[in-house]
LUMNU-399084 format. One record per residue (C-alpha): x, y, z; residue in one letter. Coordinates in pm, 1 decimal, decimal comma. Layout:
N
ATOM          X          Y          Z   res
ATOM          X          Y          Z     a
...
This chain:
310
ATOM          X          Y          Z   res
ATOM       50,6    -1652,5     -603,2     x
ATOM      266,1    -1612,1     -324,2     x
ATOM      195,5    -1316,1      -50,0     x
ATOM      401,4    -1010,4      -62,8     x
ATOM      684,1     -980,4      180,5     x
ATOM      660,0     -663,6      399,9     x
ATOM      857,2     -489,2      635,5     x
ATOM      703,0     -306,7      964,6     x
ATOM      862,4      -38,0     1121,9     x
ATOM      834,5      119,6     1478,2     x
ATOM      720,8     -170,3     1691,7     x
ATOM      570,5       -7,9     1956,7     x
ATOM      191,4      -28,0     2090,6     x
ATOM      -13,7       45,2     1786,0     x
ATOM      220,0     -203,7     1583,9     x
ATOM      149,9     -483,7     1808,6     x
ATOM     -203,2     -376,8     1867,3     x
ATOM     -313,7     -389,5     1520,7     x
ATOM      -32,8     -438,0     1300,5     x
ATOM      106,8     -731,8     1360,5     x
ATOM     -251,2     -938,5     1410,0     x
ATOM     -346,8     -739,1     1103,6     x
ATOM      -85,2     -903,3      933,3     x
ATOM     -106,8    -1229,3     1052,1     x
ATOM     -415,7    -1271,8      895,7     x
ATOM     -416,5    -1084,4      629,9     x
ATOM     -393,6    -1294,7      254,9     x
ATOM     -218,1    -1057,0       73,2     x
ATOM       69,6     -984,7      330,9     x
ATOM      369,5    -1180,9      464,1     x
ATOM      547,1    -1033,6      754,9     x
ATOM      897,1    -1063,1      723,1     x
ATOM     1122,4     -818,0      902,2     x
ATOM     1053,2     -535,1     1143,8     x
ATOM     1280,0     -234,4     1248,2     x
ATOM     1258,7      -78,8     1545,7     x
ATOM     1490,5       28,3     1885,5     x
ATOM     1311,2     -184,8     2114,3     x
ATOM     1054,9     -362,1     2003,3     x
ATOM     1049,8     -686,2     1825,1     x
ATOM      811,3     -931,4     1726,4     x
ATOM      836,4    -1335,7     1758,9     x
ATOM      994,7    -1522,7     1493,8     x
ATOM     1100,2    -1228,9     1238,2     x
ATOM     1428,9    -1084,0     1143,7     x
ATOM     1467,5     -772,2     1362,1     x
ATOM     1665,6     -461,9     1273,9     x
ATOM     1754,6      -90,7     1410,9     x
ATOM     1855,9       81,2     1086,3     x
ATOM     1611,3      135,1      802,6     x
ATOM     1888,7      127,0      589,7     x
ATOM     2022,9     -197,6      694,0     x
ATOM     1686,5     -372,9      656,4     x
ATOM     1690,8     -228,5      302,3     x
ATOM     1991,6     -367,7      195,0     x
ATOM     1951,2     -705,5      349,8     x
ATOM     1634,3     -763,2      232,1     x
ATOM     1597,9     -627,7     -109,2     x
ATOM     1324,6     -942,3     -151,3     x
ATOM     1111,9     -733,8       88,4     x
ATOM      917,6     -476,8     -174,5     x
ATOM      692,7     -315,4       74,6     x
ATOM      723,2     -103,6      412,2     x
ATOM      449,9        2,8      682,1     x
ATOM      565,1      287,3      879,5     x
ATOM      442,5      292,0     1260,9     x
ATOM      688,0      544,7     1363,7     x
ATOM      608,8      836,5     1559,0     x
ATOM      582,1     1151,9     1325,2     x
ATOM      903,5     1337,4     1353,1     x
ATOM     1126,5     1025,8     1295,2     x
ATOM      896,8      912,3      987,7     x
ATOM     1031,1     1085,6      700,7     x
ATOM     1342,2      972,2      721,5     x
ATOM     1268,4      629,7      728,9     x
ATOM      967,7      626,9      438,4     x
ATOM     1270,9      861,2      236,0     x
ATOM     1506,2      560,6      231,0     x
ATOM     1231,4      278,0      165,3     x
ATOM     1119,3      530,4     -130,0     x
ATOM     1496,5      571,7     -234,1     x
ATOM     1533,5      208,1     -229,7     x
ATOM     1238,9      212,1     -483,6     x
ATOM      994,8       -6,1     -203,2     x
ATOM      617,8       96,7     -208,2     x
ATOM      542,6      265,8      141,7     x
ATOM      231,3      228,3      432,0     x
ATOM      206,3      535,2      638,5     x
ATOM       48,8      507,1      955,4     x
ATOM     -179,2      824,4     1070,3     x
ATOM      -51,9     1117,4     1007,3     x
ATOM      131,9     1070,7      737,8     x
ATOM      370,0     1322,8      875,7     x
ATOM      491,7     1597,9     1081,3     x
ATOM      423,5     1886,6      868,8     x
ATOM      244,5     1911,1      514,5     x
ATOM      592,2     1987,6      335,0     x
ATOM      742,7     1639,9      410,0     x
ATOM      403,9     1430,2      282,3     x
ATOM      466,9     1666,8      -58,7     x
ATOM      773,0     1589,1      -41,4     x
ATOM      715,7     1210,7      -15,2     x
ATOM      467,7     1179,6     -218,8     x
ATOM      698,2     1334,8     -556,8     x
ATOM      930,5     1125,0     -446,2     x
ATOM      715,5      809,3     -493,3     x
ATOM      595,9      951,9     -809,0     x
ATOM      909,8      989,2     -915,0     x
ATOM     1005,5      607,7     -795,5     x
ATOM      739,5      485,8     -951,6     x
ATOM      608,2      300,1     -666,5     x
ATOM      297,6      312,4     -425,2     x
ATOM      191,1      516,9     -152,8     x
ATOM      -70,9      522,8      116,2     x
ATOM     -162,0      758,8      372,9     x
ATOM     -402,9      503,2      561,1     x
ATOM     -599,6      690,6      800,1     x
ATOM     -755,6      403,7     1016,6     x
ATOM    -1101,9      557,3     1140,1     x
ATOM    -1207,2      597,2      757,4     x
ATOM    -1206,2      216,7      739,6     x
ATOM    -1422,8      205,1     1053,1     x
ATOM    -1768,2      -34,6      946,3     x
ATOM    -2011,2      264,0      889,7     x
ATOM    -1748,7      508,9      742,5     x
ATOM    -1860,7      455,1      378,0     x
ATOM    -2224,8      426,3      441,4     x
ATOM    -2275,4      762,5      594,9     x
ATOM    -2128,1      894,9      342,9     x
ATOM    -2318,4      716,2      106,4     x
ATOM    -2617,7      855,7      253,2     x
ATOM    -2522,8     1209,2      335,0     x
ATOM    -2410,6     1232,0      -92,5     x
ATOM    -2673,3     1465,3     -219,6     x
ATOM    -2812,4     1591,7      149,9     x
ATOM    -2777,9     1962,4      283,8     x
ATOM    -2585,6     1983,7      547,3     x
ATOM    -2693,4     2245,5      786,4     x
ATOM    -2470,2     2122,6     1098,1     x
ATOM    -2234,6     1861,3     1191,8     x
ATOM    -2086,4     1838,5     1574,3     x
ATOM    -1770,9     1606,6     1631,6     x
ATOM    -1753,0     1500,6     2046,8     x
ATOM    -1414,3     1284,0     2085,0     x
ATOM    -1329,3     1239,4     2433,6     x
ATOM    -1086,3      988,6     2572,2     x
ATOM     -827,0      943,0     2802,3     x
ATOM     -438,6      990,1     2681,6     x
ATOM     -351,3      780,6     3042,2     x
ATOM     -572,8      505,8     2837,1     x
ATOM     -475,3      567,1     2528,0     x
ATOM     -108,0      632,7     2509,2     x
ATOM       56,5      553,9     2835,7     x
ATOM      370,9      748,7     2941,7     x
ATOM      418,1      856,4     2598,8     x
ATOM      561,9     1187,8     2654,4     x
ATOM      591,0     1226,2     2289,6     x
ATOM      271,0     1304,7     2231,4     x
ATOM      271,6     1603,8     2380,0     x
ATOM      601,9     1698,0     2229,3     x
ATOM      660,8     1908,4     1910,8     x
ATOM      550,4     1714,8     1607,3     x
ATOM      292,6     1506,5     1831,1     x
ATOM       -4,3     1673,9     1765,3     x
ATOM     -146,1     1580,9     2118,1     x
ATOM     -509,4     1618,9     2137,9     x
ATOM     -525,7     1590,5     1764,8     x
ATOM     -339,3     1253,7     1729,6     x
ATOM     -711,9     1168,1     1816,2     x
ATOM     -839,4     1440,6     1705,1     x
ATOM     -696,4     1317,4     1355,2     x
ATOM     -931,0     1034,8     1328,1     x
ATOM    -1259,1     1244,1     1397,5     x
ATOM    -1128,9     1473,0     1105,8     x
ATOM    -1074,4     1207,2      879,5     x
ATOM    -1406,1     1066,6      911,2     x
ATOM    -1539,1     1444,6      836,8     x
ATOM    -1347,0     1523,2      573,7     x
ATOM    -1431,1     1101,5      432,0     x
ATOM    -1804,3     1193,8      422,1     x
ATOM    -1894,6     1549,9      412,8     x
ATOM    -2014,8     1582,8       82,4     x
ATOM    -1847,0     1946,5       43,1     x
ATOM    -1564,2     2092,2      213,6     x
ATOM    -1533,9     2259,2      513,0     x
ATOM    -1275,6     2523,5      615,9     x
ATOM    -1103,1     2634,9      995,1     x
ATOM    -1245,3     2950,1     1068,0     x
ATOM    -1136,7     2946,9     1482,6     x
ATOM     -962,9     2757,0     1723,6     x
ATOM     -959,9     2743,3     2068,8     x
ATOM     -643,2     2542,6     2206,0     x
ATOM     -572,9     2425,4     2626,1     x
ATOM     -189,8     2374,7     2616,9     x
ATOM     -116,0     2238,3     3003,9     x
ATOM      150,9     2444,6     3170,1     x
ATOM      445,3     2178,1     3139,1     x
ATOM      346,8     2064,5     2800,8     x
ATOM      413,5     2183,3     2394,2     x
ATOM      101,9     2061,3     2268,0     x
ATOM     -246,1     2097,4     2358,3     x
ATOM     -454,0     1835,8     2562,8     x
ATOM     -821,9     1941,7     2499,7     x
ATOM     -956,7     2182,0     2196,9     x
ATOM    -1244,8     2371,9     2027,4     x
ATOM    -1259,5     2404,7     1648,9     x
ATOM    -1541,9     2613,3     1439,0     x
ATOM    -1556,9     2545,3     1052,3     x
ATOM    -1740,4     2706,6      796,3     x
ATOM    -2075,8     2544,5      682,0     x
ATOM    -2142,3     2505,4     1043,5     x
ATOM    -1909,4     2264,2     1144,5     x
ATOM    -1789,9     2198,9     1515,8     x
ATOM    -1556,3     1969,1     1697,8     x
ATOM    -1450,4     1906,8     2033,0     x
ATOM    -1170,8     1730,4     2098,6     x
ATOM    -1073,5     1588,7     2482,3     x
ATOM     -787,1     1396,0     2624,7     x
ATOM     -852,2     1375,3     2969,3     x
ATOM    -1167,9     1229,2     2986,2     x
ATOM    -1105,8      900,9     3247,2     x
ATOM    -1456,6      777,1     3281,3     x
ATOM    -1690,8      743,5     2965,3     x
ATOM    -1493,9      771,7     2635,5     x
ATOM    -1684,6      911,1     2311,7     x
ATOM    -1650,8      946,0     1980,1     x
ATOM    -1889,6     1063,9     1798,0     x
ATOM    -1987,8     1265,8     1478,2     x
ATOM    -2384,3     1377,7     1466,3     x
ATOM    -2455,8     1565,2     1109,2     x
ATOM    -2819,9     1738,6     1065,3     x
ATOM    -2924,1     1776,0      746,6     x
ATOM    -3251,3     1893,3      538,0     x
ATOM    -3371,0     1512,2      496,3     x
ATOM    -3286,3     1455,6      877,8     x
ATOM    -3009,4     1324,5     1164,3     x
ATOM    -2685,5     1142,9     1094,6     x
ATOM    -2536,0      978,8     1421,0     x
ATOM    -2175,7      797,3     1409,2     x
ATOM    -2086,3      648,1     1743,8     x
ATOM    -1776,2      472,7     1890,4     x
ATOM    -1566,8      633,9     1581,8     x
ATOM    -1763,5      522,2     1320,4     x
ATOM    -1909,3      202,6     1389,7     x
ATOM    -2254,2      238,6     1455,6     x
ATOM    -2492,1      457,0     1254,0     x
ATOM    -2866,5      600,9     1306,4     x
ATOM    -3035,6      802,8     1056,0     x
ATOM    -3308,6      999,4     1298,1     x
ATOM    -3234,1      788,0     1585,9     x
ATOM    -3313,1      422,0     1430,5     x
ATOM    -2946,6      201,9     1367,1     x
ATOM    -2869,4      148,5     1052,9     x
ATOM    -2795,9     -304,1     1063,0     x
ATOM    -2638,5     -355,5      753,0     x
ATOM    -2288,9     -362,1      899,0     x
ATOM    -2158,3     -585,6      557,7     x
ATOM    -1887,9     -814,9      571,4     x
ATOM    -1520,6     -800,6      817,6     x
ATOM    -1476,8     -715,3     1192,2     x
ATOM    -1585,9     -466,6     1426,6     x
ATOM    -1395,6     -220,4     1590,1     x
ATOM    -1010,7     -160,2     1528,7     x
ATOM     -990,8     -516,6     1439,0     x
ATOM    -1161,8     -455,7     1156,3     x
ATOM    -1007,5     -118,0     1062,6     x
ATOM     -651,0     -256,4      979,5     x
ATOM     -711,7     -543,4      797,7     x
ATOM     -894,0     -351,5      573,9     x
ATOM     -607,6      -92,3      528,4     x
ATOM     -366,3     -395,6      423,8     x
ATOM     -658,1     -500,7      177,2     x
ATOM     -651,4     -133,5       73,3     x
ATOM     -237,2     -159,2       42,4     x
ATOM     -220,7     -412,5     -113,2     x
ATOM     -478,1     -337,4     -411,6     x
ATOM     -247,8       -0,1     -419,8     x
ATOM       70,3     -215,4     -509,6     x
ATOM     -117,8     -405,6     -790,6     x
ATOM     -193,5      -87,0     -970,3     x
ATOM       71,1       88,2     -910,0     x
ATOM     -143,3      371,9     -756,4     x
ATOM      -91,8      626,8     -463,3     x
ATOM     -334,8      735,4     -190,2     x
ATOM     -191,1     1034,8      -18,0     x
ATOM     -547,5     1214,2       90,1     x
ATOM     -415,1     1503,9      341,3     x
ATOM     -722,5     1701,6      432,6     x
ATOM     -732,7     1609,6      792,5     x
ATOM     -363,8     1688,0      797,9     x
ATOM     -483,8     2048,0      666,4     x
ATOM     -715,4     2109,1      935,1     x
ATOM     -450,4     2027,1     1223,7     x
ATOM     -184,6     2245,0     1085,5     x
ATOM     -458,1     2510,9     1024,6     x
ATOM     -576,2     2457,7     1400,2     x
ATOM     -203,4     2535,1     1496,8     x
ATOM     -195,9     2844,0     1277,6     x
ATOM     -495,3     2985,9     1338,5     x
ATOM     -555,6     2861,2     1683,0     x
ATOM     -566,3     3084,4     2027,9     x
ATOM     -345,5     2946,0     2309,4     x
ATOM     -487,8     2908,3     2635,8     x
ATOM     -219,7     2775,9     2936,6     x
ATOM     -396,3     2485,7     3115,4     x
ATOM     -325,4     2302,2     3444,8     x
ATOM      -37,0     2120,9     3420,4     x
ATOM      -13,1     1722,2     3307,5     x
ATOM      155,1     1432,3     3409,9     x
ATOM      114,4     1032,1     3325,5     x
């Protein structure tokens, strides 16, 4: 059976950082068109409009959407519209009310939909929560700590309305959190640093309810961390580099199973995910960790911060 055809859109860092070699080796996926202002990638048809794409390519039955936020509705709209099954990149949107929005619409279509939170298909994801299922949870502490400079380069955008900063990492550790806690957690304070010159905030504090913490860093330019340590009544759960090593009580858990480490392992297993969606029709639109941002904004105190530049 041949491979689906699929369209990316937003070819930017994260596209040709993960997407495109995703894709490339992926046996489910063909890559055959790509939209985007700038960026293009070797050897496939290139367009600007989303609309354009659409109607030249009505072969093409699938979309991935690497846009940043803001722009993204309007583009996963018209793929839905044009009755196309649709891959949303982390978040799956700017604000809650769109990803409703999108996901009656593909309901209505009758086509699939994925909200694909990367760090979830990180190696050692499923087995803490595996083991945590049936444990008391009497803490968990999230430390994420990176460097934006690092991470996203002169992208003012993150730090724009609609960009989440600090939380477009942030994101991740809550998606792990929300992946394997085995009961729900809500925001019960936030703490915020919003540099002078900036809309969103570059470091922040959050305090859940069942004694859950996180702090979340972007201008850490030395060591970066990213780690999740849950104590519970049957001992010590420890996820390191976002999710890819494990110790129970300090000993590493070995039994990594089959696929790649790291981010190179994370996407191809989202286009596995994807593409299993398509077959059966089905939709994937978890947004918990989108909850816990917006409810960070809400509830959040501001606190003005030195200013930041790239």
């Amino acid at each position: 059976m041949p491979n689906r055809r699929i369209a990316l859109a937003g070819i930017g860092k994260i596209a040709l950082d993960q997407h495109v070699p995703a894709l490339a080796a992926s046996p489910d996926w063909d890559l055959a068109a790509t939209v985007s202002r700038k960026g293009r990638v070797d050897g496939v048809p290139a367009f600007t409009d989303m609309e354009e794409m659409l109607a030249a390519h009505p072969e093409i039955d699938t979309v991935s959407l690497c846009l940043p936020p803001v722009p993204r509705f309007a583009a996963a709209a018209a793929a839905l519209r044009a009755g196309r099954h649709v891959m949303l990149e982390k978040p799956p949107g700017a604000t809650l009310a769109e990803c409703h929005a999108l996901r009656a619409m593909a309901e209505a279509a009758g086509v699939s939909l994925f909200a694909s939170w990367h760090s979830r298909a990180a190696r050692m994801v499923p087995a803490a929560k595996a083991w945590l299922a049936g444990r008391n949870v009497e803490t968990a502490r999230i430390v994420w700590r990176e460097s934006v400079r690092r991470w996203h380069p002169g992208q003012d955008w993150v730090f724009e309305p609609g960009g989440m900063g600090v939380f477009d990492p942030g994101i991740n550790a809550l998606s792990i959190l929300t992946e394997i806690l085995p009961a729900s957690v809500h925001l019960r304070d936030a703490m915020l640093e919003v540099p002078a010159n900036r809309q969103s905030p570059i470091a922040a504090e959050l305090t859940f309810s069942g004694g859950v913490s996180a702090e979340f860093d972007w201008r850490e330019e030395e060591v970066q961390t990213w780690d999740i340590t849950v104590d519970t009544d049957a001992g010590r759960l420890h996820l390191s580099e976002g999710g890819e090593t494990m110790r129970v009580d300090g000993v590493q858990v070995t039994d990594r199973g089959p696929g790649a480490d790291g981010p190179d392992g994370e996407y191809p297993r989202l286009y596995a995910r994807m593409a299993r969606l398509v077959e059966t029709g089905g939709i994937d639109m978890d947004l918990a960790p989108l909850v816990h941002v917006a409810d960070a904004f809400l509830r959040g105190e501001r606190r003005t911060v030195e200013a930041f530049d790239f």
